[in-house]
N, CA and C atoms as a LAMMPS dump frame, in Angstrom:
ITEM: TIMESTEP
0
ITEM: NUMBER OF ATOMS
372
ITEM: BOX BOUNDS ff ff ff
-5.0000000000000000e+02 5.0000000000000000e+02
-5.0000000000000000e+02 5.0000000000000000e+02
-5.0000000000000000e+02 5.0000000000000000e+02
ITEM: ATOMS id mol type element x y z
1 1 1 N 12.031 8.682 -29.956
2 1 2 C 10.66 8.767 -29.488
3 1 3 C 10.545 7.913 -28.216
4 2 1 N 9.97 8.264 -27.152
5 2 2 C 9.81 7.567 -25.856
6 2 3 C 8.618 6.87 -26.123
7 3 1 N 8.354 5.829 -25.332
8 3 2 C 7.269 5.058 -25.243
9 3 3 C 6.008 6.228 -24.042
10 4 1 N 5.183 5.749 -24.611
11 4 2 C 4.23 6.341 -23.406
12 4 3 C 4.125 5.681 -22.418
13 5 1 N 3.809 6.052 -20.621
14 5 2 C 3.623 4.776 -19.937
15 5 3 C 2.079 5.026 -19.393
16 6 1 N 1.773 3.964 -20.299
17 6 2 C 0.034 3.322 -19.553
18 6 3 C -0.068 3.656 -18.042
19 7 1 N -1.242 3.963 -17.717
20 7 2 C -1.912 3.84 -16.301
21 7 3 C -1.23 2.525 -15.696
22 8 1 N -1.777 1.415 -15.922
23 8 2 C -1.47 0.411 -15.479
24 8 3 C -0.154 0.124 -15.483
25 9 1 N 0.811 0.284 -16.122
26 9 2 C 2.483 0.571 -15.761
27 9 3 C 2.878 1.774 -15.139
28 10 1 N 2.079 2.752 -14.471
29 10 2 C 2.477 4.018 -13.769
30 10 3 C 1.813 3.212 -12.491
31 11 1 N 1.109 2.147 -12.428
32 11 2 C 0.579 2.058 -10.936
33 11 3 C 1.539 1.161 -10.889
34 12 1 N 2.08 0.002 -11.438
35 12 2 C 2.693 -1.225 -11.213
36 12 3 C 4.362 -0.457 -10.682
37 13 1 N 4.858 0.611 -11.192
38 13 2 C 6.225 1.394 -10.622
39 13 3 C 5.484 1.844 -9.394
40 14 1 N 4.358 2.481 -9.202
41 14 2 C 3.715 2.9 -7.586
42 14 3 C 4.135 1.844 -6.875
43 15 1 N 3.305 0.966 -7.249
44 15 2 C 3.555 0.052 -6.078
45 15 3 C 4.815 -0.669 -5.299
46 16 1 N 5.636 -1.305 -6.731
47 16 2 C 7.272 -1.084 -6.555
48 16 3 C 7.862 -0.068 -5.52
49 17 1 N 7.182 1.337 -5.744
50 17 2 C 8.131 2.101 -4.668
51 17 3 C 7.545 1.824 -3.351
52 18 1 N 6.521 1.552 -3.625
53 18 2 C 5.347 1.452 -2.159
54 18 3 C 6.048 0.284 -1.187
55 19 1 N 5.911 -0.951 -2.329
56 19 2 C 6.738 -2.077 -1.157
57 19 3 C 8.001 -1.872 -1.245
58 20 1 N 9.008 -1.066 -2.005
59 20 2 C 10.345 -0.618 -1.506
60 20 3 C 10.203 -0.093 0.363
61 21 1 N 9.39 1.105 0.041
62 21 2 C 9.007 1.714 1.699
63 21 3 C 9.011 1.283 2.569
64 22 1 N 7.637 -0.186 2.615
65 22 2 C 7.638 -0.744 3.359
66 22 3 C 8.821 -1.794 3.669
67 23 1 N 9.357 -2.687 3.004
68 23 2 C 10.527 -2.788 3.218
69 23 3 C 11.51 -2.431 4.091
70 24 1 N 11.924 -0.992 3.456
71 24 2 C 12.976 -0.195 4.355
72 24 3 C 12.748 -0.219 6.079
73 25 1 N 11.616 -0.536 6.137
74 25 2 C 11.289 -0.517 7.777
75 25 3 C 10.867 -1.946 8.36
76 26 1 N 10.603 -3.103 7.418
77 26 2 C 10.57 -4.44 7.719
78 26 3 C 8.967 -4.265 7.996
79 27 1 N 8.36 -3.842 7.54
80 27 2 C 6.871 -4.183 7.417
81 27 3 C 6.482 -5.359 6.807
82 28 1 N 5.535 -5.796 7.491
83 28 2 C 5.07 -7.545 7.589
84 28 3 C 4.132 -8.348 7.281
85 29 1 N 4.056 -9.217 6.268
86 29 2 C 3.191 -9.932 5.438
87 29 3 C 2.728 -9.066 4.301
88 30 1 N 3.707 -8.588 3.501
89 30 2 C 2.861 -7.6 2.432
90 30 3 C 2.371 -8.559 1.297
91 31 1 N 1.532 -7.747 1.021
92 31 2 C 0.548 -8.391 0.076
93 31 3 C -0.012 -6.907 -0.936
94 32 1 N -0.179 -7.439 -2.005
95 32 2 C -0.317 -6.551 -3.555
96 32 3 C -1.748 -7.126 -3.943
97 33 1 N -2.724 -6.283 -3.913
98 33 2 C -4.3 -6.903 -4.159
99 33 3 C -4.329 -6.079 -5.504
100 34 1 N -4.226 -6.919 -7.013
101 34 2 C -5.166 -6.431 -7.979
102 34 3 C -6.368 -5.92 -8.236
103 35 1 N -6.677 -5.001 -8.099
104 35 2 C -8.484 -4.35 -8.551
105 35 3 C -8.418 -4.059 -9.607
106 36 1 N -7.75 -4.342 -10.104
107 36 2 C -7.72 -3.367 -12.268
108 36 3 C -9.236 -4.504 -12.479
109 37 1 N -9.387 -5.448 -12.594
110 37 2 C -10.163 -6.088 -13.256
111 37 3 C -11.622 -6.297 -12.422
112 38 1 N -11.856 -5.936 -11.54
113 38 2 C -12.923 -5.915 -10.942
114 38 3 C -13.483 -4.78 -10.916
115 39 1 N -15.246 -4.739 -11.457
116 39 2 C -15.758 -3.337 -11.595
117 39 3 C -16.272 -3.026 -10.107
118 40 1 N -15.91 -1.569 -10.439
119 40 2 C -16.469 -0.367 -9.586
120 40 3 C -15.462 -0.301 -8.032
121 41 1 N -14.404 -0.772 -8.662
122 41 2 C -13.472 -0.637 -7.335
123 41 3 C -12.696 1.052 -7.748
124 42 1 N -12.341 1.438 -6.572
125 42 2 C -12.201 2.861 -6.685
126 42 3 C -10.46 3.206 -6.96
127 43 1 N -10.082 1.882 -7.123
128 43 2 C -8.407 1.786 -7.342
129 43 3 C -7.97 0.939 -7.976
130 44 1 N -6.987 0.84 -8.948
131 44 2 C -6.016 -0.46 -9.194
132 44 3 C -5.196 -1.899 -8.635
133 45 1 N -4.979 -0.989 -6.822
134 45 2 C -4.298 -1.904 -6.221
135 45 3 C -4.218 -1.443 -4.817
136 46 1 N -4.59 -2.486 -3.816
137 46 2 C -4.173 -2.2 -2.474
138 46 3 C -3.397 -3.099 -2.564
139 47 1 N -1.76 -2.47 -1.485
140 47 2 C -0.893 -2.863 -0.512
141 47 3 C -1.487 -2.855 0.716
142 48 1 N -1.625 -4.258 1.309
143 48 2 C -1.572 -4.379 2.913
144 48 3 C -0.513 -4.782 3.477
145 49 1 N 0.153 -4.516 4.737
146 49 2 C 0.826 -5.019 5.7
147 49 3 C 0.853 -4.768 6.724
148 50 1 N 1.306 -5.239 7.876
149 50 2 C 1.494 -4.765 9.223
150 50 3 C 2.597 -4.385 10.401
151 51 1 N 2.604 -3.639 11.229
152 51 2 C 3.804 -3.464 12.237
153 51 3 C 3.608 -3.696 13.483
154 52 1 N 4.198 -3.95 14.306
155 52 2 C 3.846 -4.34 15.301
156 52 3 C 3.751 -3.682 17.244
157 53 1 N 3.876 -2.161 16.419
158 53 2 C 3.496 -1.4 17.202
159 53 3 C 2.944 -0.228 16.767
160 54 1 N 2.357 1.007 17.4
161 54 2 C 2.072 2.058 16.904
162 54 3 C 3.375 2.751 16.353
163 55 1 N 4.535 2.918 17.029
164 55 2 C 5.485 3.302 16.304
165 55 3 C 6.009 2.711 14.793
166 56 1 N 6.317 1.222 14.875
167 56 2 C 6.179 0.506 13.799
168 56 3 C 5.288 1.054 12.512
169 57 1 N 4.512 1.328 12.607
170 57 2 C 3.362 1.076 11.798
171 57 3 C 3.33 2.613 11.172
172 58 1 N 3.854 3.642 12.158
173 58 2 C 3.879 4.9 12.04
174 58 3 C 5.385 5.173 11.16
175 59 1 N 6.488 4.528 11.466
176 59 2 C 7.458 3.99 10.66
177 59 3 C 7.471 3.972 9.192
178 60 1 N 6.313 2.604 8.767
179 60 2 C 6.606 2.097 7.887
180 60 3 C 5.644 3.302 7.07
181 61 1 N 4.445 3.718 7.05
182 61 2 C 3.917 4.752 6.479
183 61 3 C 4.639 5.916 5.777
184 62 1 N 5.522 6.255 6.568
185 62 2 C 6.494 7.552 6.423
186 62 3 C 7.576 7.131 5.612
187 63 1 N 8.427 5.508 5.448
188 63 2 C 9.041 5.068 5.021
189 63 3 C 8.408 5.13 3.281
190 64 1 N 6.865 4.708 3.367
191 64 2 C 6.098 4.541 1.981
192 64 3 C 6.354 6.013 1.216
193 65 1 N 5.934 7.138 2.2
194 65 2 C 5.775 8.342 1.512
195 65 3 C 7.163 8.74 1.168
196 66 1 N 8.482 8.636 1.967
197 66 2 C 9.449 9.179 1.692
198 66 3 C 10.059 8.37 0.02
199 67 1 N 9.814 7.323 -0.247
200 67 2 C 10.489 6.342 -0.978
201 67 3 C 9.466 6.789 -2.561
202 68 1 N 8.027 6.561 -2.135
203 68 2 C 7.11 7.057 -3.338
204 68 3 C 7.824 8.574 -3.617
205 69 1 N 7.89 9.245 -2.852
206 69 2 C 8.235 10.713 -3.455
207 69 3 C 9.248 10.677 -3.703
208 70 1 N 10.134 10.127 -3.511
209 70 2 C 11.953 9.948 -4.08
210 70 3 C 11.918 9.439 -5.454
211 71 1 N 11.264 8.017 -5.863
212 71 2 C 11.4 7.388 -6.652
213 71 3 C 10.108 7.452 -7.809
214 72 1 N 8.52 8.49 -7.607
215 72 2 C 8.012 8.54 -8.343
216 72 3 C 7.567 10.009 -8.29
217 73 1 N 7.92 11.09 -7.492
218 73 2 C 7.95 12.255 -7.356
219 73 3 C 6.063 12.92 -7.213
220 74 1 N 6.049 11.986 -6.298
221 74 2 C 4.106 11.802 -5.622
222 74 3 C 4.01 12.106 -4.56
223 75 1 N 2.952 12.931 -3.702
224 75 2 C 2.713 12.607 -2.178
225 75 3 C 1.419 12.212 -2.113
226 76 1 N 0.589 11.319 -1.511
227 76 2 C -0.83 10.994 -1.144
228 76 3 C -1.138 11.944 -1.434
229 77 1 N -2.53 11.185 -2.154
230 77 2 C -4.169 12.672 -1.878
231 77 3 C -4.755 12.759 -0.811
232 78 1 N -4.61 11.546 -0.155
233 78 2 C -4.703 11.656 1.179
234 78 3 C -4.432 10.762 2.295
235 79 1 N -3.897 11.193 3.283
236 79 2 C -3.219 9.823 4.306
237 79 3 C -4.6 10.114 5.644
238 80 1 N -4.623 9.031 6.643
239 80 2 C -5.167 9.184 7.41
240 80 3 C -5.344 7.882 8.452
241 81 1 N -5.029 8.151 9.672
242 81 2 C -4.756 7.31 11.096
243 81 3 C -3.656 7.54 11.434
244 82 1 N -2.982 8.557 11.173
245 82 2 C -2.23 8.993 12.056
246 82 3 C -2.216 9.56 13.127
247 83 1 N -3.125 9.73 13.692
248 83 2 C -3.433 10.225 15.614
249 83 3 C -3.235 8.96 16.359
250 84 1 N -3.93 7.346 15.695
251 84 2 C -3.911 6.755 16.572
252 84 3 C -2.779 5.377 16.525
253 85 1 N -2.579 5.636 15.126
254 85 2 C -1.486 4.714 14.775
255 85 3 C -1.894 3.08 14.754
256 86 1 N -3.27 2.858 14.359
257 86 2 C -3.59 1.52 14.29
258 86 3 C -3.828 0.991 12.81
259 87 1 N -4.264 1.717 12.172
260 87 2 C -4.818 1.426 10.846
261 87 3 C -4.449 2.524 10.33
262 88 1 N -3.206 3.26 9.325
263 88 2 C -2.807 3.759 8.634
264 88 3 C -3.197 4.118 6.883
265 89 1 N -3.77 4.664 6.153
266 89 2 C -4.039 4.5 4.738
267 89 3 C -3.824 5.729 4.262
268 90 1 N -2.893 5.011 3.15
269 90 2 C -2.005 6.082 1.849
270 90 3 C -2.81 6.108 0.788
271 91 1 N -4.034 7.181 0.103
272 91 2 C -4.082 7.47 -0.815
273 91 3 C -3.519 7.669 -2.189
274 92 1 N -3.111 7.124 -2.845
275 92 2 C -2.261 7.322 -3.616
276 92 3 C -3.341 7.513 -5.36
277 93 1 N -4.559 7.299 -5.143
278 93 2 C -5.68 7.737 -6.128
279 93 3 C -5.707 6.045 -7.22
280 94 1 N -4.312 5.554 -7.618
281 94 2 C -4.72 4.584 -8.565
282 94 3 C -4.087 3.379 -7.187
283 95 1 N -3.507 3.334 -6.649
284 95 2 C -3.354 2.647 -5.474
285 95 3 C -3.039 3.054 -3.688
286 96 1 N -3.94 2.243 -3.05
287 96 2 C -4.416 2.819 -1.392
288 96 3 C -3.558 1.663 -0.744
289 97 1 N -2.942 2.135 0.203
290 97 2 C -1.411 2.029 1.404
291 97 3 C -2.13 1.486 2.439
292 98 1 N -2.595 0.488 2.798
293 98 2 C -2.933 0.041 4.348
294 98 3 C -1.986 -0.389 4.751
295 99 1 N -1.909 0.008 5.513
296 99 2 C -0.786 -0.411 7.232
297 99 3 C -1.533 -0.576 8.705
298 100 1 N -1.411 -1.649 8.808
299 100 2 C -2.397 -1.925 9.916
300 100 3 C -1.114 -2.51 11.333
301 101 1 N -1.672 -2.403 12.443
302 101 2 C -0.991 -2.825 14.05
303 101 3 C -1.364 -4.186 13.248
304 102 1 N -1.076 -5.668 13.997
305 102 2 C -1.31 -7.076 13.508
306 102 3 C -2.23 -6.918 14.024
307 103 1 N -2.832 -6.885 15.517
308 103 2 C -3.893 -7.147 15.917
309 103 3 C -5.322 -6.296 15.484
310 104 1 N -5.059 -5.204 14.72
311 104 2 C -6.158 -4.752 13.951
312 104 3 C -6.476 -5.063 12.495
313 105 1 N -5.349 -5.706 12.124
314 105 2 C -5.372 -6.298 10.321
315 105 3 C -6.155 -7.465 10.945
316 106 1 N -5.868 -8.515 11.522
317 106 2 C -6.362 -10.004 11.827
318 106 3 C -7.992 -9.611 12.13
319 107 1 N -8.571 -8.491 12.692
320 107 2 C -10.162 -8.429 12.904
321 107 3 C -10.389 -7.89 12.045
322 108 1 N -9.975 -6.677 11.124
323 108 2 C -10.886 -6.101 10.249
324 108 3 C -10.463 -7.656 8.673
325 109 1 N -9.672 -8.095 8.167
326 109 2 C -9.455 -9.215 7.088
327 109 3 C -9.634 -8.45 6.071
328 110 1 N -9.091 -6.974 5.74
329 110 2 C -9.179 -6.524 4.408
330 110 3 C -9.073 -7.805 3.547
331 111 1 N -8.532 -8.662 3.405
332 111 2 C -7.496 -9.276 2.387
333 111 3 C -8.701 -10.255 2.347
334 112 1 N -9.529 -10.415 2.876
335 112 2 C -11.012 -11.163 2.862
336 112 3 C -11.85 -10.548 1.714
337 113 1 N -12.214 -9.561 1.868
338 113 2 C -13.131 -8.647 1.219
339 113 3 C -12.707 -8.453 -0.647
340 114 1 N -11.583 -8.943 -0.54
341 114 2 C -11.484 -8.818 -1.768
342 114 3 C -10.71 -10.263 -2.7
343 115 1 N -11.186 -11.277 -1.926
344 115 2 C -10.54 -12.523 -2.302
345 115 3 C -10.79 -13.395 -3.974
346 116 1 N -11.773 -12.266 -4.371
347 116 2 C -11.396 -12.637 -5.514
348 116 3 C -10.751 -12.404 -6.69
349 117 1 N -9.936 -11.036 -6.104
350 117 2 C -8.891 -10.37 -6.628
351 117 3 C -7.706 -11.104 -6.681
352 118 1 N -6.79 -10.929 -7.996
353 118 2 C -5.631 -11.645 -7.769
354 118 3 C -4.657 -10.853 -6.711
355 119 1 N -3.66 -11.733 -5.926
356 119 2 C -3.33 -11.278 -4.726
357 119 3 C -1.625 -11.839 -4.819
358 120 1 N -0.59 -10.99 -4.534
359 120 2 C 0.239 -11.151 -4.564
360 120 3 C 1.595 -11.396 -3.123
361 121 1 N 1.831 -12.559 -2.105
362 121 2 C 2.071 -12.439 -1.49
363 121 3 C 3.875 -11.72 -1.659
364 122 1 N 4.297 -10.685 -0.813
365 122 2 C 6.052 -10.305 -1.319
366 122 3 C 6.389 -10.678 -0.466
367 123 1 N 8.002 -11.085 -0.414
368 123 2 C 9.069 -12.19 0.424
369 123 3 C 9.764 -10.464 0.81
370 124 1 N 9.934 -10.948 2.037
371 124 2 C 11.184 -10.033 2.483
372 124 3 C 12.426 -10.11 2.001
C-alpha cells in the first residue's frame, strides 16, 4: 500500500524542484515564503530571487519550468513578464515563482509584504 501524499508534501517537492531550477542558473538570494498558515493567501508558498540581467532572469525562469516538469511532471497555470524580463512569475496554483532583475526586487520588497510569514533563506 503506498502512502498518500498530502497537499502540503506535494508543494514542499514543488518547491524543491523550483529551487533546483533556480539553482541550475545561479539565481540569487532565494528565499521560500510559507503562506500555508496565514488566512486568505491564494498559495502555500512563494519563491523569490533575482538575476541580474534581463537575460539572467529570463534564464533562471525557464531553468524553473524545465526542472518542475522533469522532476514533478507540471507546467505553470500561468507565467507572465516575459516581454520585458524584469519581474518574472510562475504560477504554479499551490506555489508562485518570482524572479525579479535586483534592481526591481529591492523597490517592489515582496519579501516585506509578507514578513510575517515564516521565511526560508537557501545557500547556494
Amino acid at each position: 500500500m503506498t502512502k498518500k501524499t498530502s497537499k502540503k508534501d506535494s508543494s514542499v517537492v514543488l518547491v524543491d524542484a523550483i529551487v533546483n531550477g533556480i539553482l541550475g542558473k545561479k539565481g540569487e538570494e532565494i528565499i521560500s515564503i510559507n503562506l500555508g498558515k496565514i488566512n486568505s493567501t491564494v498559495c502555500d508558498f512563494f519563491v523569490v530571487c533575482h538575476g541580474n540581467s534581463h537575460n539572467h532572469v529570463t534564464a533562471i525562469a525557464e531553468s524553473v519550468e524545465e526542472e518542475v516538469n522533469k522532476l514533478c511532471g507540471v507546467k505553470p497555470a500561468r507565467r507572465e513578464g516575459y516581454t520585458n524580463g524584469e519581474w518574472l512569475l510562475l504560477d504554479y496554483l499551490d506555489v508562485v515563482v518570482h524572479v525579479f532583475r535586483e534592481p526591481v526586487r529591492r523597490y517592489y520588497q515582496l519579501e516585506e509584504l509578507w514578513a510575517d510569514a515564516p521565511a526560508k533563506q537557501i545557500k547556494e
